[in-house]
LOBA-848209 format. One record per atom (N, C-alpha, C, O): residue number from 0; residue in one letter; atom name; x, y, z. Coordinates in steps of 0.02 Angstrom, whole numbers, plus 32768, in hexadecimal, padded with zeros to 4 digits. Atoms other than C-alpha are relative to their C-alpha. Example, Ala and Ser with C-alpha at 12.3 -4.5 7.8 and 13.67 -1.06 7.14 Angstrom:
2
k / r / a / u / v / w
0 / A / N / 802D / 7FC5 / 8000
0 / A / CA / 8267 / 7F1F / 8186
0 / A / C / 802D / 803C / 8000
0 / A / O / 8061 / 803B / 8021
1 / S / N / 7FD6 / 7FC5 / 7FFD
1 / S / CA / 82AC / 7FCB / 8165
1 / S / C / 7FD9 / 8037 / 8025
1 / S / O / 7FF2 / 806E / 802D
//
This chain:
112
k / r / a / u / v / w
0 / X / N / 8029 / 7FC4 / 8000
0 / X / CA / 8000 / 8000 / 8000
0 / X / C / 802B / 803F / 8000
0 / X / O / 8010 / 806F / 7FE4
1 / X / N / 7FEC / 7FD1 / 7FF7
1 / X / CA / 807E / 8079 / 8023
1 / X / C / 8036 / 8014 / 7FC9
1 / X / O / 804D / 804D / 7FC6
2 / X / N / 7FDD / 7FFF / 803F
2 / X / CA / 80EB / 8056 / 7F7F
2 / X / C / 7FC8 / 8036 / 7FE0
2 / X / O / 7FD2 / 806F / 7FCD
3 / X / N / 801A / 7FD6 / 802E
3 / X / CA / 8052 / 808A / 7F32
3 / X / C / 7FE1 / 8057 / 800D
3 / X / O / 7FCE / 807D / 7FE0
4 / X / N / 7FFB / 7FC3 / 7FF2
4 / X / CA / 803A / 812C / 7F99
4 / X / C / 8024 / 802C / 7FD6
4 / X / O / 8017 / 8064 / 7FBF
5 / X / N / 7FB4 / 7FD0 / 800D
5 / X / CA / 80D7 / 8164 / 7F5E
5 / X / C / 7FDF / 7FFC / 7FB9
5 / X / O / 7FC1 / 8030 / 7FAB
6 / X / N / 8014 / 8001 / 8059
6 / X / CA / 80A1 / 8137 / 7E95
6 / X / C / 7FE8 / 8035 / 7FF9
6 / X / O / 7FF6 / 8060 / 7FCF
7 / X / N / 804E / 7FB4 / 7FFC
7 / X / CA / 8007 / 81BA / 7ECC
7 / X / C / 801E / 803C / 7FF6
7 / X / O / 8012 / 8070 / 7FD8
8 / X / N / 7FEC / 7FA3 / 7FF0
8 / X / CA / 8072 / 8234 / 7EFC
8 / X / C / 8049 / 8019 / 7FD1
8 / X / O / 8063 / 8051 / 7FD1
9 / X / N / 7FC5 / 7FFC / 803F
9 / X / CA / 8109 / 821C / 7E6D
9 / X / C / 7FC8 / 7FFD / 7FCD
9 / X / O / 7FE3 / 8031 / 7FBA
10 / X / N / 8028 / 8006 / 8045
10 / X / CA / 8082 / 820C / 7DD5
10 / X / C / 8003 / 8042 / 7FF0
10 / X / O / 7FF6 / 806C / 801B
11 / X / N / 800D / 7FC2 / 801A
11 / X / CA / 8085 / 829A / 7D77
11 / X / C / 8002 / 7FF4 / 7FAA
11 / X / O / 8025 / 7FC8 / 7F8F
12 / X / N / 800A / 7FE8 / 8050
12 / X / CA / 805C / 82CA / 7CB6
12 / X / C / 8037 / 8011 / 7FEE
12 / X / O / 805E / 800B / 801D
13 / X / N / 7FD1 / 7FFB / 802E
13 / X / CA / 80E2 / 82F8 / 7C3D
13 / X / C / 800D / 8045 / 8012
13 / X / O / 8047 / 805A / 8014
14 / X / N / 8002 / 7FA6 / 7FEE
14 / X / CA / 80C3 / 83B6 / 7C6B
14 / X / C / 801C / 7FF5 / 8045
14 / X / O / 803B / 8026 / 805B
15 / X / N / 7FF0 / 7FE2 / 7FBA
15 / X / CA / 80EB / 8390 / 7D1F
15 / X / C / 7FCC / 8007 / 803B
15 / X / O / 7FD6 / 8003 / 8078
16 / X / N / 803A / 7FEF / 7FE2
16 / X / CA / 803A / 83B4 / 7D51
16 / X / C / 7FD9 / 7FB4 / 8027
16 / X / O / 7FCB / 7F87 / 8000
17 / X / N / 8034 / 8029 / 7FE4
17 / X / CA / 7FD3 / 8338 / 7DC7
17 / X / C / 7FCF / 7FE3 / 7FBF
17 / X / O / 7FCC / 7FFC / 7F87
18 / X / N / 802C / 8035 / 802B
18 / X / CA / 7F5B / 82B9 / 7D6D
18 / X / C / 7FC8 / 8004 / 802B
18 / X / O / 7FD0 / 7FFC / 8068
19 / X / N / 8051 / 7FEF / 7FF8
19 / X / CA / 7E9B / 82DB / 7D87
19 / X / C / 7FEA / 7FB1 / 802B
19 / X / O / 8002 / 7F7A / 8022
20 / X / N / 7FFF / 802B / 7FE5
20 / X / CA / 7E51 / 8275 / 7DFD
20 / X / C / 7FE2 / 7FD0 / 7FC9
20 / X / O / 8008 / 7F9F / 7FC6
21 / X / N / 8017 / 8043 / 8020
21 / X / CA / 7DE8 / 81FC / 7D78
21 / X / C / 803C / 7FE2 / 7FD3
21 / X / O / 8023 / 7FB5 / 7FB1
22 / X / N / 7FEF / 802B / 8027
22 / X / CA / 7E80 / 81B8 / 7D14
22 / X / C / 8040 / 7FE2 / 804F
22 / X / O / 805E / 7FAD / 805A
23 / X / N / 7FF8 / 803A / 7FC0
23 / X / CA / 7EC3 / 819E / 7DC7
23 / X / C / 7FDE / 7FD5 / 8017
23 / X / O / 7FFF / 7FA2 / 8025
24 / X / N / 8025 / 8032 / 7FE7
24 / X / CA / 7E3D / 813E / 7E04
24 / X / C / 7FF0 / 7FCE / 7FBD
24 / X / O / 7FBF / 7FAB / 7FC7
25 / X / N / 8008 / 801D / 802E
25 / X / CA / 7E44 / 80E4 / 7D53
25 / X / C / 8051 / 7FD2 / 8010
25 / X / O / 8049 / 7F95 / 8013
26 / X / N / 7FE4 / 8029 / 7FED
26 / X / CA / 7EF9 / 80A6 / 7D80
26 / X / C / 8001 / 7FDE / 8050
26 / X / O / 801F / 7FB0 / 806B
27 / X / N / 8002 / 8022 / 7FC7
27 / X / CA / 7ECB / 808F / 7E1C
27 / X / C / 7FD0 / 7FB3 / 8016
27 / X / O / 7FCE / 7F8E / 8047
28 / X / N / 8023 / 802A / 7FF2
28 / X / CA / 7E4A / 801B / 7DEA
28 / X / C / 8027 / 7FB8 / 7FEB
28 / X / O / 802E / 7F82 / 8008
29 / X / N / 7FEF / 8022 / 801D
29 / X / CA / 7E9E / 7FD2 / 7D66
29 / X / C / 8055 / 7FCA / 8024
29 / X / O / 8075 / 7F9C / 800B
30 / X / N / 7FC3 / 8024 / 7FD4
30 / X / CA / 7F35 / 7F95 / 7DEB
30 / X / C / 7FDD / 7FD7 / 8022
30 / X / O / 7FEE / 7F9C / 8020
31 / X / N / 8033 / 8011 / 7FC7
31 / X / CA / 7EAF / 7F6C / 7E69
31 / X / C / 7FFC / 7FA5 / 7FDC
31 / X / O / 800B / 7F74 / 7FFE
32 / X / N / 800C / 8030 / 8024
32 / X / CA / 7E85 / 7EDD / 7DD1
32 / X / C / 8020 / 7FD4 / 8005
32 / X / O / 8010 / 7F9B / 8016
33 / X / N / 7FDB / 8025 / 8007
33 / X / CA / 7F12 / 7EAB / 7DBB
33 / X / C / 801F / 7FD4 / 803C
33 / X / O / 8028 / 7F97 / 8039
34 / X / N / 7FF3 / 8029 / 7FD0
34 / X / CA / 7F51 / 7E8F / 7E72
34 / X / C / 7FDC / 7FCC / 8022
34 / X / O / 7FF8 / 7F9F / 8042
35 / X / N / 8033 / 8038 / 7FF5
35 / X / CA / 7EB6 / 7E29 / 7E97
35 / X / C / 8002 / 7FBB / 7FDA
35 / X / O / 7FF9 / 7F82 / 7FEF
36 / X / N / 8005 / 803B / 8042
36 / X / CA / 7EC1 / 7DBF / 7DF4
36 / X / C / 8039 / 7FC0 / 8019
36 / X / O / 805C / 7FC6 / 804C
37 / X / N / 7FCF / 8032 / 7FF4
37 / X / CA / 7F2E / 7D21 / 7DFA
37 / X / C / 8028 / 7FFB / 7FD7
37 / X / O / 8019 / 7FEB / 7F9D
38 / X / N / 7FEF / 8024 / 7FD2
38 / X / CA / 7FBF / 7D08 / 7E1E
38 / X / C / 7FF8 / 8030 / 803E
38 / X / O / 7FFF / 800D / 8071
39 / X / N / 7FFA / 7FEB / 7FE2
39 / X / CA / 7FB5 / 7D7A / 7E85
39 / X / C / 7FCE / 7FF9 / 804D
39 / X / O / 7FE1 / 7FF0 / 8087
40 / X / N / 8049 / 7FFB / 7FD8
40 / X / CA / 7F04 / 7D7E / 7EE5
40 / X / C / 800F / 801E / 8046
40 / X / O / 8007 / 8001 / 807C
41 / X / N / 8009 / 7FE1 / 7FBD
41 / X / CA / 7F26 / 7E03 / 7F60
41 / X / C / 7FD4 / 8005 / 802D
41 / X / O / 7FA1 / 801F / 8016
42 / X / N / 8056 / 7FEE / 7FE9
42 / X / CA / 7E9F / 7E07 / 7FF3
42 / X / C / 7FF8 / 8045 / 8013
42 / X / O / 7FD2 / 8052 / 8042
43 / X / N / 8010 / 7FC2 / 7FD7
43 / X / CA / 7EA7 / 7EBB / 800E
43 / X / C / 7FE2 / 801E / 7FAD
43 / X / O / 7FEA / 8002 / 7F77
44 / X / N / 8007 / 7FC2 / 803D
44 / X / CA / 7E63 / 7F4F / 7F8C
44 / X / C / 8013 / 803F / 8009
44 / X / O / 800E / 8060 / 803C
45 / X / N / 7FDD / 7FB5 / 7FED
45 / X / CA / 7EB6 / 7FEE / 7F65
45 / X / C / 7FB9 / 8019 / 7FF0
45 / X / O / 7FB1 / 804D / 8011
46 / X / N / 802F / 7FCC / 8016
46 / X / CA / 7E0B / 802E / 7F1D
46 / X / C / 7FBF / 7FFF / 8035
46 / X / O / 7F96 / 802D / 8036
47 / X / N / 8031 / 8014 / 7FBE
47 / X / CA / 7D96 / 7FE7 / 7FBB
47 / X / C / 802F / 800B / 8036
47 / X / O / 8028 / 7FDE / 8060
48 / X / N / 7FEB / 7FF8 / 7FD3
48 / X / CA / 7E1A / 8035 / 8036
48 / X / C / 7FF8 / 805E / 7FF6
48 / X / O / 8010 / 8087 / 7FD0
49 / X / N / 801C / 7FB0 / 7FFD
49 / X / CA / 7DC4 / 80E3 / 806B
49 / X / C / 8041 / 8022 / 802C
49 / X / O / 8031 / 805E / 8030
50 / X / N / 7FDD / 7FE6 / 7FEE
50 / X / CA / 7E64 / 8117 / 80C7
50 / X / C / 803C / 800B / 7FCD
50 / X / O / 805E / 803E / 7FD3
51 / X / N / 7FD4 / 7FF9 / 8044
51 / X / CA / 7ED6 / 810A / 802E
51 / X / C / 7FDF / 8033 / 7FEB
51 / X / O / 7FF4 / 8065 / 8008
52 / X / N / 8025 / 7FD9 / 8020
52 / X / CA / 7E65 / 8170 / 7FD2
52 / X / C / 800C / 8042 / 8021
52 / X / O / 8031 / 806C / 8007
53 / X / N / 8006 / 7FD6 / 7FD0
53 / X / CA / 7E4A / 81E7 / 8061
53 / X / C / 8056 / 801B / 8009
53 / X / O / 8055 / 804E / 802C
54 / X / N / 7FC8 / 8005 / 7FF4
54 / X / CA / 7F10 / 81F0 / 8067
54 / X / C / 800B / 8031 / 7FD7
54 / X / O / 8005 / 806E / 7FDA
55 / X / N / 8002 / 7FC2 / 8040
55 / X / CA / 7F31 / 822D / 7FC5
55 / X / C / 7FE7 / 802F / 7FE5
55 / X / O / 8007 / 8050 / 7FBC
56 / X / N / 8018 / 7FCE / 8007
56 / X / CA / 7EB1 / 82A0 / 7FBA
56 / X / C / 800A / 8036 / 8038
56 / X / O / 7FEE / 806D / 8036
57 / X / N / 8002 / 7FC8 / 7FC1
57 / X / CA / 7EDF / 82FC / 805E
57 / X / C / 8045 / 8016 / 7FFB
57 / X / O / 8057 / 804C / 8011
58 / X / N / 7FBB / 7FC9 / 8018
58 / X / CA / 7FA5 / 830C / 8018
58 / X / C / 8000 / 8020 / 7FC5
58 / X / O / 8032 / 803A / 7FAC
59 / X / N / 8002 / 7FBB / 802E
59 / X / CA / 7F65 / 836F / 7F92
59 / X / C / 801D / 7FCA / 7FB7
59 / X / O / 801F / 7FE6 / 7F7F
60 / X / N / 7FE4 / 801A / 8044
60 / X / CA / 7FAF / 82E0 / 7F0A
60 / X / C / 7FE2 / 7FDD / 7FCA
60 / X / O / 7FF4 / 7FB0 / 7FA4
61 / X / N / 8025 / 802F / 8034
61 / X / CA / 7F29 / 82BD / 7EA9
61 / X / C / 7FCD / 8054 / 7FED
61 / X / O / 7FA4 / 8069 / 8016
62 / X / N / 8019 / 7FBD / 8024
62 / X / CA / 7EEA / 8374 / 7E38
62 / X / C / 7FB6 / 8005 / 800A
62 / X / O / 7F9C / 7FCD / 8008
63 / X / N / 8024 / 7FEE / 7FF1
63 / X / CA / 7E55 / 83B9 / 7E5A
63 / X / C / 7FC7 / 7FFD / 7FB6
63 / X / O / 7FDD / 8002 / 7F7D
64 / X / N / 801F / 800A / 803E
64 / X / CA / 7DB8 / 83A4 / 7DE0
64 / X / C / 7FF2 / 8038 / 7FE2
64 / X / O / 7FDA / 8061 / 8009
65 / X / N / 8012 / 7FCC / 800F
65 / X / CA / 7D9F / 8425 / 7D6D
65 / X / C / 7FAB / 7FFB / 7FCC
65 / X / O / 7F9B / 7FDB / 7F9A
66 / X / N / 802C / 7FFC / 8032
66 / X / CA / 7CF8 / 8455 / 7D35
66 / X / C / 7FF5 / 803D / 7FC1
66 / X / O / 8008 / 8076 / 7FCD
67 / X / N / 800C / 7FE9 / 8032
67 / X / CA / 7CCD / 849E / 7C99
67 / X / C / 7FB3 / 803B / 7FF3
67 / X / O / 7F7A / 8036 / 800B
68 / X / N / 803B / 7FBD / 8004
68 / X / CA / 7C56 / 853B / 7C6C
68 / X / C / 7FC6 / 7FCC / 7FC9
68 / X / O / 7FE2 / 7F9F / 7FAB
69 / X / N / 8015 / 8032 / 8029
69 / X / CA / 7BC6 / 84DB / 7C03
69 / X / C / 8000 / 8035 / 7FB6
69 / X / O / 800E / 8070 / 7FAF
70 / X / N / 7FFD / 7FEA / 803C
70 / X / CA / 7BB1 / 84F1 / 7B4E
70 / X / C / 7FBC / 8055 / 7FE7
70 / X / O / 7F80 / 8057 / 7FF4
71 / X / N / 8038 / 7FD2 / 8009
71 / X / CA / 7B52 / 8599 / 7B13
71 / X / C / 7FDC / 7FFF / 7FC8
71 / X / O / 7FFA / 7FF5 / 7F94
72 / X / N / 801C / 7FFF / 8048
72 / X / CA / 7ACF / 85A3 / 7A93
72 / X / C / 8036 / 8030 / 7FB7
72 / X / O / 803D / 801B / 7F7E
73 / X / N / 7FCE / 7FEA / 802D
73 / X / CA / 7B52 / 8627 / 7A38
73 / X / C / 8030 / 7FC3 / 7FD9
73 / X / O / 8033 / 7FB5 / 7F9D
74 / X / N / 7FDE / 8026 / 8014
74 / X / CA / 7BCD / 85A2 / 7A42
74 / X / C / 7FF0 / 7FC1 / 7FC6
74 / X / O / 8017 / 7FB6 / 7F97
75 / X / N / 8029 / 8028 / 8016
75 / X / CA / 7B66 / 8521 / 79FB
75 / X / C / 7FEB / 7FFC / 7FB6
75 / X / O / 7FED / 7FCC / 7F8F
76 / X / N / 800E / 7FC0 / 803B
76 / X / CA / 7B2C / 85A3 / 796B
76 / X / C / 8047 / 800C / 7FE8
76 / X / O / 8048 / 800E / 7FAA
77 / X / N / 7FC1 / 7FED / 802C
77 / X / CA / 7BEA / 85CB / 7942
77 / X / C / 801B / 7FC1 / 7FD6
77 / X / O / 803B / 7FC6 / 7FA2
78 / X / N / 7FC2 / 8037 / 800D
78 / X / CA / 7C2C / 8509 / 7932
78 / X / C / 7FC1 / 7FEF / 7FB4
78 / X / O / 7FDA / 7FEA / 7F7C
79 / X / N / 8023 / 7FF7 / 803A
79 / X / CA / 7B8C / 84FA / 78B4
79 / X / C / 8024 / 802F / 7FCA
79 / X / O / 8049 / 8016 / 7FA0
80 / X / N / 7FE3 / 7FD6 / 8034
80 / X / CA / 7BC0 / 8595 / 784B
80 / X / C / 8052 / 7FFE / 7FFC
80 / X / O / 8073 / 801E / 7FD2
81 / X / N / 7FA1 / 8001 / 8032
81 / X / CA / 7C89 / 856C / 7841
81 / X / C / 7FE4 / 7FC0 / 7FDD
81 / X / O / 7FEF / 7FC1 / 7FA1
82 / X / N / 8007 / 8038 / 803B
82 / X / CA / 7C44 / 84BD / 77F8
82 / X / C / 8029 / 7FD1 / 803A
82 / X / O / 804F / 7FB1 / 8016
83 / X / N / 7FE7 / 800C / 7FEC
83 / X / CA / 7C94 / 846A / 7891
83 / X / C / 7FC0 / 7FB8 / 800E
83 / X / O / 7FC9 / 7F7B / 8008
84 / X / N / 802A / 8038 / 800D
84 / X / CA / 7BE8 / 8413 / 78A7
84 / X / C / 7FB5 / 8019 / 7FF3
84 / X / O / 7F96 / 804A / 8009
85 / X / N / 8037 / 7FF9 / 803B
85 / X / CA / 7B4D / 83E9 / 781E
85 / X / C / 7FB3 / 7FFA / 8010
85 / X / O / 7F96 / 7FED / 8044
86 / X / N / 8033 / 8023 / 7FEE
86 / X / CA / 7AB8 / 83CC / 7807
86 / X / C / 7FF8 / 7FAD / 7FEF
86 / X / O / 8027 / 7F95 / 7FCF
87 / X / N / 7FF8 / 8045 / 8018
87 / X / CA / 7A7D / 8304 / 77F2
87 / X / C / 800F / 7FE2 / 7FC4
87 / X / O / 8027 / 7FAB / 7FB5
88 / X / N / 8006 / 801B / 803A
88 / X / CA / 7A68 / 8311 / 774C
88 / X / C / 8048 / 800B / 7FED
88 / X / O / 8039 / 8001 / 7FB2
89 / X / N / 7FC6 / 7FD8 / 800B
89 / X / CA / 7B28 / 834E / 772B
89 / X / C / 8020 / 7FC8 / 7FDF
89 / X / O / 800C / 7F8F / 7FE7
90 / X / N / 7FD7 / 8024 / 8041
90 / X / CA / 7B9F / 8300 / 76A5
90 / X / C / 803D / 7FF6 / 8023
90 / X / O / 8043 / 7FB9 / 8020
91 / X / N / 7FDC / 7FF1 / 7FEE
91 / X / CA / 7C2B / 8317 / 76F6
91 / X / C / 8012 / 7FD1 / 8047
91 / X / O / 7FFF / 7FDE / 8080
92 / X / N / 7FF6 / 803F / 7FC5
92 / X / CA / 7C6F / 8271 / 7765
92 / X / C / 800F / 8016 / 803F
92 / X / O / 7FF4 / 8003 / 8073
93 / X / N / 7FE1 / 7FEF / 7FB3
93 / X / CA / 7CE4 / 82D9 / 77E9
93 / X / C / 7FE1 / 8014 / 801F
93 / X / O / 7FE4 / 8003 / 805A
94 / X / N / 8033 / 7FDE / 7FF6
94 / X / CA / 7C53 / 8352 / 77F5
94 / X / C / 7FCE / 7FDA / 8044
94 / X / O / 7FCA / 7FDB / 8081
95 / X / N / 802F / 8038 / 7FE1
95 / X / CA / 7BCE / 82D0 / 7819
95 / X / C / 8019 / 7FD4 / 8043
95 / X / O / 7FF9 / 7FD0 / 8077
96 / X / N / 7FCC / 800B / 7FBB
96 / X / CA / 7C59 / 827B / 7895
96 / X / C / 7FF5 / 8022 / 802D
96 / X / O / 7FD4 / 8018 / 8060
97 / X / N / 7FFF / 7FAC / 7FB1
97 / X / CA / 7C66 / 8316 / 7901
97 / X / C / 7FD0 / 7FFC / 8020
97 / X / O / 7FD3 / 7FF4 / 805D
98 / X / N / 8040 / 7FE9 / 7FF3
98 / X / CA / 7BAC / 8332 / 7903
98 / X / C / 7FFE / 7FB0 / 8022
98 / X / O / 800D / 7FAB / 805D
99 / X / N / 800F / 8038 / 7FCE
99 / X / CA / 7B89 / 826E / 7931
99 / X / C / 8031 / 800E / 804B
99 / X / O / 8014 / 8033 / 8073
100 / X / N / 7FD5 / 8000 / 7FD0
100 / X / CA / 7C06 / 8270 / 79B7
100 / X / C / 7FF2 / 803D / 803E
100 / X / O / 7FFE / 8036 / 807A
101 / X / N / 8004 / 7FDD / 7FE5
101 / X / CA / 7BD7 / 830C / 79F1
101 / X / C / 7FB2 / 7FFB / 8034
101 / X / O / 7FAE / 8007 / 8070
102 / X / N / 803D / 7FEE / 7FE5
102 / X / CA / 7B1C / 8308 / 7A18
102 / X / C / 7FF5 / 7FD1 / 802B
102 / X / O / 7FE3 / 7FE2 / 8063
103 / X / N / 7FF8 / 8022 / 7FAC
103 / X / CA / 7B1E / 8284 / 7A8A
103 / X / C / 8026 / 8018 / 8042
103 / X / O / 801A / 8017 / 807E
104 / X / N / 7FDD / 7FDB / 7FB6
104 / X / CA / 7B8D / 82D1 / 7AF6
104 / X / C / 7FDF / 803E / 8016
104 / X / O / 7FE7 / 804F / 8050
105 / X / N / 803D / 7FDF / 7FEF
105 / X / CA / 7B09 / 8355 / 7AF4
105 / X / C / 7FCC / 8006 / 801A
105 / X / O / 7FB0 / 8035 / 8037
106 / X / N / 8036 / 8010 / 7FEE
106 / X / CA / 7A88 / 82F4 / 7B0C
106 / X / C / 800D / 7FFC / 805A
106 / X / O / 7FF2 / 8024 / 8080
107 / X / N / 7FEE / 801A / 7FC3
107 / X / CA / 7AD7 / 829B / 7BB9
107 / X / C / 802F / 8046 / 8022
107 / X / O / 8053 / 803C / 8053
108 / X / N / 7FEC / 7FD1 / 7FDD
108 / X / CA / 7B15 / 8346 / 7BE5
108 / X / C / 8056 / 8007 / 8013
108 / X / O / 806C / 801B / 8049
109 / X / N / 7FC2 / 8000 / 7FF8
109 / X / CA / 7BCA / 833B / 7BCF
109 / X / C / 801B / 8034 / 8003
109 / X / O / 8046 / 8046 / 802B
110 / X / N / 7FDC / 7FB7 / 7FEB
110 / X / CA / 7BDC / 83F0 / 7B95
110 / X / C / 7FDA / 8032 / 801C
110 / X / O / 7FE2 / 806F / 801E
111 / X / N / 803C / 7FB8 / 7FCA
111 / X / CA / 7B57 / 844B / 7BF8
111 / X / C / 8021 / 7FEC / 8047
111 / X / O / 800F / 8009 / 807B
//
């Protein structure tokens, strides 16, 4: 457990900057997997141990979440008129790409 403290608090991005907590708790799961799995079959969990967690978030080594302003109808209205995204009927594959890709994340509120 305390090897992996230290990982928490050495991880850093290419910039230098702290790593957001969800792609920490993504290796944190994805270790969690692995030390359980066999050969290993650890009986403890790093991701079902609330004082680990509680650890690293109280020395500050795991970045803070940032939220985002949501999308404005302007905005919305501009990415239409550069051609960034179409309407359904649109010729245009990358176009049509964008736009699929996009409106779901609309729908489920990704950028609001």
């Amino acid at each position: 457990m305390i090897v992996f403290r230290c990982f928490h608090s050495y991880a850093r991005k290419k910039d230098g900057t702290y790593y957001k907590p969800s792609p920490m708790k993504s290796i944190r799961a994805a270790t969690d997997r692995f030390l359980s799995s066999s050969p290993h079959n650890k009986p403890f969990s790093i991701m079902a141990d609330p004082a680990f967690v509680k650890n690293v978030r109280k020395t500050g080594k795991i970045g803070g979440v940032v939220r985002k302003k949501p999308i404005s109808k302007e905005q919305l209205k501009k990415l239409f008129d550069i051609c960034e995204l179409g309407p359904a009927d649109i010729l245009n594959p990358a176009q049509l790409q964008r736009t699929a890709f996009f409106f779901p994340g609309l729908l489920f509120e990704r950028y609001r």
